[in-house]
C-alpha positions, 0 to 999 in steps of 0.5 A: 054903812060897811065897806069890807072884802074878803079875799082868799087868793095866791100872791102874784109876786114877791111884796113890795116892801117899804118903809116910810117915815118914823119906821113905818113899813108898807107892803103892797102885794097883787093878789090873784081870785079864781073862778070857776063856772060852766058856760051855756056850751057845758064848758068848764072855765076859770076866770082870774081877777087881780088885787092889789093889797096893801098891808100897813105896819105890823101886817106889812112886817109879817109879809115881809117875812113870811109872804113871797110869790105863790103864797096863799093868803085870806085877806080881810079889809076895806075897798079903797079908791084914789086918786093920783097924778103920774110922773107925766102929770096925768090923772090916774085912778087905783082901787086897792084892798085895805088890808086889816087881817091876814092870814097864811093858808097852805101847807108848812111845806109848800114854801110859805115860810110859815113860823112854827105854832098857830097861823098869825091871826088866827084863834082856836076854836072853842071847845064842845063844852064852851059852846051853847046848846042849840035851842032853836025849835026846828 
């Protein structure tokens, strides 16, 4: 079975940044999706949805550094339900994005903050002469 969501969005707020136990950093970031599409009245709309994500360890770290409201990030993890008790004592329930890679989108200029060299995470692409022929018969 796969549980996996791909998100490329913009951070609604600064992280929420923690560190628990034995030095462990949390972070917990909302981030915004759009849509876009036409309505029956040839109407342009856009529709936002909110996520929560949060990022674990050395993730965790690199949003703390580097991640700050208006950031566009790519998010890939895992859907995770849970439930918890509030301060009244009451059920509450939360899905949240587990994440297990990120990458900083945008430009160097626009305020994200991004280290100098490649983007966290990510891998050049092979060269022409790494790649296979195509031997498909169409």
């Amino acid at each position: 079975m796969i549980n996996k969501a791909i998100l490329v969005g913009n951070v609604g707020g600064d992280p929420d940044v923690r560190t628990l136990e034995n030095n462990v950093k949390v972070a917990t970031i909302s981030l915004a999706t759009s849509e876009r599409y036409t309505d029956s009245n040839k109407q342009k709309q856009e529709r936002t949805t909110w996520h929560r994500v949060v990022l674990w360890r050395n993730l965790a770290e690199v949003v703390e550094k580097y991640v700050h409201k208006g950031s566009q990030l790519y998010i890939e993890g895992r859907i995770s339900n849970r439930q918890y008790k509030d301060k009244d004592g009451n059920d509450r329930y939360a899905t949240e994005i587990v994440a297990n890679d990120m990458k900083l989108l945008g430009k160097r200029d626009d305020g994200n903050r991004q280290p100098e060299g490649p983007q966290l995470g990510t891998v050049p692409p092979p060269s022409t002469e790494e790649m296979p022929a195509d031997d498909l018969p169409f």
